[in-house]
C-alpha positions in Angstrom: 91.5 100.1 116.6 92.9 102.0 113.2 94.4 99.7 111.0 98.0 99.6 110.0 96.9 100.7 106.2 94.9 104.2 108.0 98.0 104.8 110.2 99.9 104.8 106.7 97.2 107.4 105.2 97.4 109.4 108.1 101.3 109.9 108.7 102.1 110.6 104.9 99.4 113.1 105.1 101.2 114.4 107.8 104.0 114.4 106.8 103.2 116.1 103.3 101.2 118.9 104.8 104.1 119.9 107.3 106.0 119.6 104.2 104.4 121.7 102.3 103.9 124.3 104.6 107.5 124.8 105.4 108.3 124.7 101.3 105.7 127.7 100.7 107.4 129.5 104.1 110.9 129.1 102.6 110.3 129.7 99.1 111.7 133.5 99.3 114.5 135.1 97.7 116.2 134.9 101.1 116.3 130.5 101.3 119.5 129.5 101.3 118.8 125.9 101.2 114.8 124.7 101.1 113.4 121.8 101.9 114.4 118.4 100.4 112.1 115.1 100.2 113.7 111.8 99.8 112.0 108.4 99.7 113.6 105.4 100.7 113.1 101.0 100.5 115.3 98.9 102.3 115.1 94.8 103.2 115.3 94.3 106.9 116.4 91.9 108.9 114.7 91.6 112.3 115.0 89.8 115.3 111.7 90.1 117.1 112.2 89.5 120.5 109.8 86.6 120.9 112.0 83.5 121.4 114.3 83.3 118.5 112.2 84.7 116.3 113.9 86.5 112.8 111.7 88.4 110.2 112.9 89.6 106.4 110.9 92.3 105.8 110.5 95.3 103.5 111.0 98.8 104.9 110.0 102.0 102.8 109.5 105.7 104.0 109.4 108.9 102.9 111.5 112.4 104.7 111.1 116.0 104.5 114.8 117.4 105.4 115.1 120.9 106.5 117.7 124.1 106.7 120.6 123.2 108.8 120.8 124.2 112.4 124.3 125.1 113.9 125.1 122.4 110.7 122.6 119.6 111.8 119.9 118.6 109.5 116.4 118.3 111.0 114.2 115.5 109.2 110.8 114.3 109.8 110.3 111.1 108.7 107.8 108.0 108.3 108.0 104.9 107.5 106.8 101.4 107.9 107.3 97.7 108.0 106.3 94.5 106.7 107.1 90.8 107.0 107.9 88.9 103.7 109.2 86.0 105.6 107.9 85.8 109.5 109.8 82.8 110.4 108.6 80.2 112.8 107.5 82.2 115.6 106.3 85.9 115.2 105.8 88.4 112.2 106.1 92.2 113.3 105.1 95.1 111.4 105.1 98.9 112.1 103.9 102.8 111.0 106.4 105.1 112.3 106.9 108.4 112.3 109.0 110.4 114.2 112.7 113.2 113.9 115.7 112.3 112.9 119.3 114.6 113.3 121.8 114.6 110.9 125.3 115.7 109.6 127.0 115.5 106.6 130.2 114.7 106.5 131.6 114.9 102.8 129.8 111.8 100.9 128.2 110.4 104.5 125.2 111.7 106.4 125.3 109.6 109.8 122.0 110.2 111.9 119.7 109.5 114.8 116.4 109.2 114.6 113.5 108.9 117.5 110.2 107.1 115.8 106.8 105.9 117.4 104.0 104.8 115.8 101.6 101.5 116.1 102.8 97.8 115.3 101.2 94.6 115.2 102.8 91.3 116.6 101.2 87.7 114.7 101.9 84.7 116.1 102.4 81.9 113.8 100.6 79.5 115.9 99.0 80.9 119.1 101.6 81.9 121.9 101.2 81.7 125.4 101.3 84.3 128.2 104.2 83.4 130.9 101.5 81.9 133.1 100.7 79.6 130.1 97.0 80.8 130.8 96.5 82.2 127.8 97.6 82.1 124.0 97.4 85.2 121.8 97.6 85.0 118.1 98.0 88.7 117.5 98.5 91.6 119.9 99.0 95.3 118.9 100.8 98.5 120.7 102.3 101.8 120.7 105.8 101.6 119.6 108.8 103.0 120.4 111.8 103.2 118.5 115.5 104.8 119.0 117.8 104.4 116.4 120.7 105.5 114.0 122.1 104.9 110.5 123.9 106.7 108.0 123.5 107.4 104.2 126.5 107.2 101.5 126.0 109.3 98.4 126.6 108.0 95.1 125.2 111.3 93.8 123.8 113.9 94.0 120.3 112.3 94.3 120.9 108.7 95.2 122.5 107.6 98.7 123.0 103.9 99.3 121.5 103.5 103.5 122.3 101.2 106.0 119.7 102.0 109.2 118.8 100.0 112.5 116.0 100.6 114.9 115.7 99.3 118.2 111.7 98.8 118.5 109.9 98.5 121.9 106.4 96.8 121.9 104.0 96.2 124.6 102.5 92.4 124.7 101.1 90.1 127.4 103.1 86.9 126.2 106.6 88.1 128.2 106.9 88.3 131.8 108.1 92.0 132.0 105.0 92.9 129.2 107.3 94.4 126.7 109.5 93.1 123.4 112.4 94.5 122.6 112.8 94.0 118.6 116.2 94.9 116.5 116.0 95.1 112.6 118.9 96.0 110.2 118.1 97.8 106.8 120.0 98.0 104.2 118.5 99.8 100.9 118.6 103.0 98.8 117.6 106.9 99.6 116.6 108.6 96.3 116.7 112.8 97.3 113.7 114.6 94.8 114.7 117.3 93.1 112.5 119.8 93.7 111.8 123.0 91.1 112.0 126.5 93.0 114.4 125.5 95.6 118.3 125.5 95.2 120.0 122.3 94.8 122.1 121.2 97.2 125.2 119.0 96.9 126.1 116.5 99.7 129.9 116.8 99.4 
């Protein structure tokens, strides 16, 4: 199985080289508005979904934000998370990637997003399957991960961002084989400014 640092590698490179492509595409005396990259870090709050388990974690990603369509903003995004505290149960960390919608809306962008990826599940001591058969001290999945947040710009470049993601796993320790995971992010969006393209304002 790829580890979590290769599914890092291979989403930014992804991301980057769609990135790039649609940049060298729109970079014509025609563009209205090219393509903007932003990176982001947030902390996040997480309940797991094993037991009463709660994570703080770190969340950072990076986005590539195209033209508008009919006035909403399509992004691709990825991003990923890690525990810095895991609690006394679980500690649950993720590589996303995925397309988020947006609007803005003078100084606010609300959006939705729709991320998978893989995520890892470790048990702080080994947890048992509902048949208390078995105990697993790590299990791994695909993850999938509605969600929706909104940005506040303070500028033209920096946007305070307050994002949550509801995060499905797969694992043999519940009855129904899946946990459901919440998180809360809080943190800062920093928009690059990019030479060649025409700036855009966000209000």
């Amino acid at each position: 199985m790829p580890s979590m640092e290769r599914w890092i590698r291979v989403g930014s490179l992804a991301l980057l080289s769609v990135s790039a492509g649609y940049a060298h595409a729109q970079a014509t005396p025609t563009a209205t508005a090219g393509l903007q990259l932003s990176a982001f870090g947030a902390a996040s709050g997480v309940y797991t979904g094993v037991g009463l388990g709660k994570n703080l974690s770190i969340t950072a990603g990076v986005d590539a934000t195209f033209r508008p369509l009919f006035g909403i903003f399509p992004t691709l995004e990825v991003r990923g998370t890690y525990p810095v505290n895991r609690g006394d149960i679980d500690g649950q960390k993720n590589v996303l990637g995925g397309i988020a919608l947006g609007k803005h809306i003078g100084r606010i962008q609300p959006y939705g997003d729709f991320l998978i990826g893989r995520g890892e599940i470790d048990f702080i001591t080994p947890y048992p399957n509902p048949t208390d058969t078995i105990a697993y001290s790590q299990t791994a999945s695909t993850v999938l991960s509605p969600g929706a947040g909104l940005n506040y710009f303070v500028s033209n470049h920096f946007a305070l961002k307050a994002d949550f993601q509801f995060e499905h796993y797969e694992s043999p320790v519940t009855t129904s084989g899946a946990v459901y995971a919440k998180a809360f992010s809080l943190g800062i969006d920093y928009r690059l400014p990019l030479s060649g393209l025409r700036r855009q304002r966000h209000w």
